[in-house]
C-alpha positions in Angstrom: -20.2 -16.6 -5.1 -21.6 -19.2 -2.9 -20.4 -21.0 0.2 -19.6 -24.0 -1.4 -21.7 -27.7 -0.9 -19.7 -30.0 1.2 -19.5 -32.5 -2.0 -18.0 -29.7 -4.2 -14.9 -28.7 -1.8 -12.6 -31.6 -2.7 -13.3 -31.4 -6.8 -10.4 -30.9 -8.9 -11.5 -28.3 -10.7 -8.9 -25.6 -10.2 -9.6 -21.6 -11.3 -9.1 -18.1 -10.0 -11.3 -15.7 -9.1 -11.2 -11.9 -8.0 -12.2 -11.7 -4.5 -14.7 -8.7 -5.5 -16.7 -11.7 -7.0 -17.4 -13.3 -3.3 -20.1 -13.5 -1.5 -19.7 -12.9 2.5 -19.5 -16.6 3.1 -17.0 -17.4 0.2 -14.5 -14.6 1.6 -14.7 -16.0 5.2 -13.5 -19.3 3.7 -10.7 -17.6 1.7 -9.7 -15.9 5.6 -10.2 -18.6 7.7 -8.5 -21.4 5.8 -5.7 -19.4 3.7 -5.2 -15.9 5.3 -5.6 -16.1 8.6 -3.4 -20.0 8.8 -0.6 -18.2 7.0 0.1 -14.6 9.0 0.4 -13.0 12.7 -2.2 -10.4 13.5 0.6 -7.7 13.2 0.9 -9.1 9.3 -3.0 -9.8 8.7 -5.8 -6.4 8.9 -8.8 -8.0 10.3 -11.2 -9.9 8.5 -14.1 -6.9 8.6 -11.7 -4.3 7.2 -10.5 -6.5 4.5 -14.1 -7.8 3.6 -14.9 -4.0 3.2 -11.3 -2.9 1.4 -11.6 -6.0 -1.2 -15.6 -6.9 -1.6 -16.7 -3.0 -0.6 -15.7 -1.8 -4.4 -12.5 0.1 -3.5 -10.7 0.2 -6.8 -7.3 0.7 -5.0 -7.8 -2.6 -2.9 -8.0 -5.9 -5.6 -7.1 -9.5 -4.6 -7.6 -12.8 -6.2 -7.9 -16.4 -5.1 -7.6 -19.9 -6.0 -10.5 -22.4 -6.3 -10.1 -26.1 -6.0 -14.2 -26.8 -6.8 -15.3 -24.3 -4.5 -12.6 -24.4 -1.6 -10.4 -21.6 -1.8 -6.5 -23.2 -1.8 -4.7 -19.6 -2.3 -5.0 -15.9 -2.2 -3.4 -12.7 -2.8 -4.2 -9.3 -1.1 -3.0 -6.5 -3.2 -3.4 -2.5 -3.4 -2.5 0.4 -5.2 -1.0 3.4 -4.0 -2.4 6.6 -6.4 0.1 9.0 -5.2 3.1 6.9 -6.3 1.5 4.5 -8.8 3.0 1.3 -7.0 1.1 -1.2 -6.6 1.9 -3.4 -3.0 1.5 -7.0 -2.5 0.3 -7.2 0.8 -0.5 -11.1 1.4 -0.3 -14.3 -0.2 -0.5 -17.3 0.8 -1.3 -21.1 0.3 -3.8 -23.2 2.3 -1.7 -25.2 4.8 -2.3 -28.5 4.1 -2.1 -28.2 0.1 1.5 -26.4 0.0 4.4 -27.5 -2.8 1.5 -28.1 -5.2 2.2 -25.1 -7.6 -0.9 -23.4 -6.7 1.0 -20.1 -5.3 3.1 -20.1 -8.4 -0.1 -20.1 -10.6 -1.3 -17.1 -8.4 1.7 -15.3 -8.7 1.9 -15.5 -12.7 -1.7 -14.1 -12.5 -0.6 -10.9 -10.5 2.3 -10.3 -12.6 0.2 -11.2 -15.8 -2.6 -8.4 -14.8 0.2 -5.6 -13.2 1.8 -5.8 -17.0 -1.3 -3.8 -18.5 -2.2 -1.6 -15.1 -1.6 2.0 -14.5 1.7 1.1 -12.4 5.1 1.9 -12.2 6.5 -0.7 -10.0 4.6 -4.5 -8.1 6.4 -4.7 -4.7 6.1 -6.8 -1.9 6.7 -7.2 2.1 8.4 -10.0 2.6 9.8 -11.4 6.5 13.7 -11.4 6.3 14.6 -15.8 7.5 17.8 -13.7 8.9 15.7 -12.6 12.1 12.3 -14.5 11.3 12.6 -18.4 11.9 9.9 -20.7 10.2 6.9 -21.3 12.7 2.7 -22.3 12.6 2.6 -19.2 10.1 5.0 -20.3 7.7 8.6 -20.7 6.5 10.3 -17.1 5.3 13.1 -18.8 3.8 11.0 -20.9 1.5 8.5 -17.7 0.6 11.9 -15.7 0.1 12.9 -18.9 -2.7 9.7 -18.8 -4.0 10.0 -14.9 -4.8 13.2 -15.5 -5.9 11.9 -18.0 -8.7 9.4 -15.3 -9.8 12.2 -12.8 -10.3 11.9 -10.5 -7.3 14.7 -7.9 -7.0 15.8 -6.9 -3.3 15.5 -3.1 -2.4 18.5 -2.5 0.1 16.4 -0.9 2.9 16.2 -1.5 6.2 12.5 -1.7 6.4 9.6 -2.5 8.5 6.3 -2.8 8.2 3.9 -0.4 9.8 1.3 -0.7 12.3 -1.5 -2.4 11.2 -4.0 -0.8 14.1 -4.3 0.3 17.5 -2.4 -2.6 19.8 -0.3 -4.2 16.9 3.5 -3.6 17.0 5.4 -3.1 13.9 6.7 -5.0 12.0 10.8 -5.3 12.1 13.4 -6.6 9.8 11.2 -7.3 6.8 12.6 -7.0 3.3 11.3 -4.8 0.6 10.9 -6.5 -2.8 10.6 -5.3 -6.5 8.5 -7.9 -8.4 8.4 -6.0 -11.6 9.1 -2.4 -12.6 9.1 -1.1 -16.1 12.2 -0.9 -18.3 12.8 2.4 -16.9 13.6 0.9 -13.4 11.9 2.2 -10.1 11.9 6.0 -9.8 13.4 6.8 -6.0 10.7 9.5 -6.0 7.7 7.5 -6.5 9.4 4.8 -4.0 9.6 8.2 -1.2 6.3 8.8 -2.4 5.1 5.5 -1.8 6.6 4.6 1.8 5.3 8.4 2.7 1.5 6.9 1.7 2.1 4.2 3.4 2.9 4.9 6.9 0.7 8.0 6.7 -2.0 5.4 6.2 -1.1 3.1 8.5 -0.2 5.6 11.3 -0.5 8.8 10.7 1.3 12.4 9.4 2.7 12.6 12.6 5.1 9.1 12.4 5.8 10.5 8.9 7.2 13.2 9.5 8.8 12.5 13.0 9.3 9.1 13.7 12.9 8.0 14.0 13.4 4.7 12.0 10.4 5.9 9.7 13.1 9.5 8.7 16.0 7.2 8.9 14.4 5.0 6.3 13.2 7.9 4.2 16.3 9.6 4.1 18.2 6.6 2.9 15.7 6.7 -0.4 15.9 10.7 -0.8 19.9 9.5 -0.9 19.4 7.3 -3.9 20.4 8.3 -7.5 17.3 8.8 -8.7 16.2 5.3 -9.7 16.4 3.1 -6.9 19.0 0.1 -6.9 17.8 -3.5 -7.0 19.9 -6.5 -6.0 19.6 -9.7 -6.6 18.1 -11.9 -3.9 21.4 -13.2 -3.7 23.2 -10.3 -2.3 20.8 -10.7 0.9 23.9 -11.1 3.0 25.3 -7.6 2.0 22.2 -6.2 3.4 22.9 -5.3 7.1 21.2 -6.8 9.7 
């Protein structure tokens, strides 16, 4: 797709496209007007590594975005974890200066539209806990946490973080770990160990899985579960210690 004409930005033509479809300019307009508005560095992986993980053909990297015209409004960075078969919601967000308009709603219904048929036993998503992250330039967390609440997200009762995104970046604490959908089955605690083991292992390597302090406290907590994992309501987020 091309960079789009200054008179086609502001039309009111509104659709979605799959970031794969982008050309190099397109996606820079989808990072530097959505992603990069919306999220910290330590919650944001570069704009080079994404433009290679989502427009380099990785099938386990696949993301979407909204089009007014040819301006992108929203967009959603998601992957897949083989291993566990989860799927992760890494990003979305609106465009700034066209929030409240529905357009991260429409998203949203997308994603969950296209996890229904995938290869997946549960959609989850990082999400900042408002208990310990106040709104700022980046965003309110109480509003995204109402807006995943709308969309039926389920509360995992972890305390989890998010790890290092690269050399210099800090975790990320007190985030909250969300079940969009699972099957009717529920979310098997094995594939969820499974999962957070992929993660941090790609994020920061065997040796923080297997010897990092909060990273074993976490993982123990889920090797504790029955084996499928509770899910509370996002209205039990007060029973979650902070």
């Amino acid at each position: 797709m091309d960079a789009p004409p200054p008179e086609a930005a502001g039309s009111d033509v509104v659709d979605i496209a799959d970031l794969a479809d982008l050309d190099d300019a397109a996606f820079d307009q989808v990072y530097d007007l959505v992603l990069a508005p919306s999220f910290p560095p330590t919650e944001l992986l570069g704009r080079e590594v994404l433009r290679a993980l989502y427009l380099g053909g990785n099938p386990d990297f696949f993301g979407y975005t909204v089009l007014r015209g040819h301006r992108p409004i929203a967009a959603a960075l998601c992957e897949h974890h083989r291993p566990s078969r989860i799927s992760l919601l890494d990003n979305l967000a609106v465009a700034p200066d066209i929030r409240q308009g529905g357009h991260g709603g429409r998203l949203m219904r997308h994603l969950l539209s296209r996890w229904e048929s995938a290869d997946s036993v549960a959609f989850l998503a990082e999400v900042e806990d408002p208990r310990h992250h106040p709104g700022g330039e980046h965003g309110d967390p109480a509003a995204r946490l109402r807006f995943y609440d709308r969309h039926g997200a389920q509360l995992l009762p972890l305390p989890y973080f998010q790890p290092s995104l690269g050399p210099g970046l800090d975790r990320v604490p007190n985030l909250l770990l969300l079940a969009l959908r699972t099957r009717d089955s529920g979310l098997p605690s094995a594939a969820l160990g499974a999962f957070l083991d992929d993660n941090i292992t790609a994020c920061e390597g065997d040796t923080a899985r297997d010897t990092d302090p909060d990273y074993r406290s976490l993982r123990d907590r889920v090797t504790a579960w029955p084996p499928t994992a509770p899910l509370w309501p996002l209205s039990r987020l007060a029973d979650l210690p902070e």
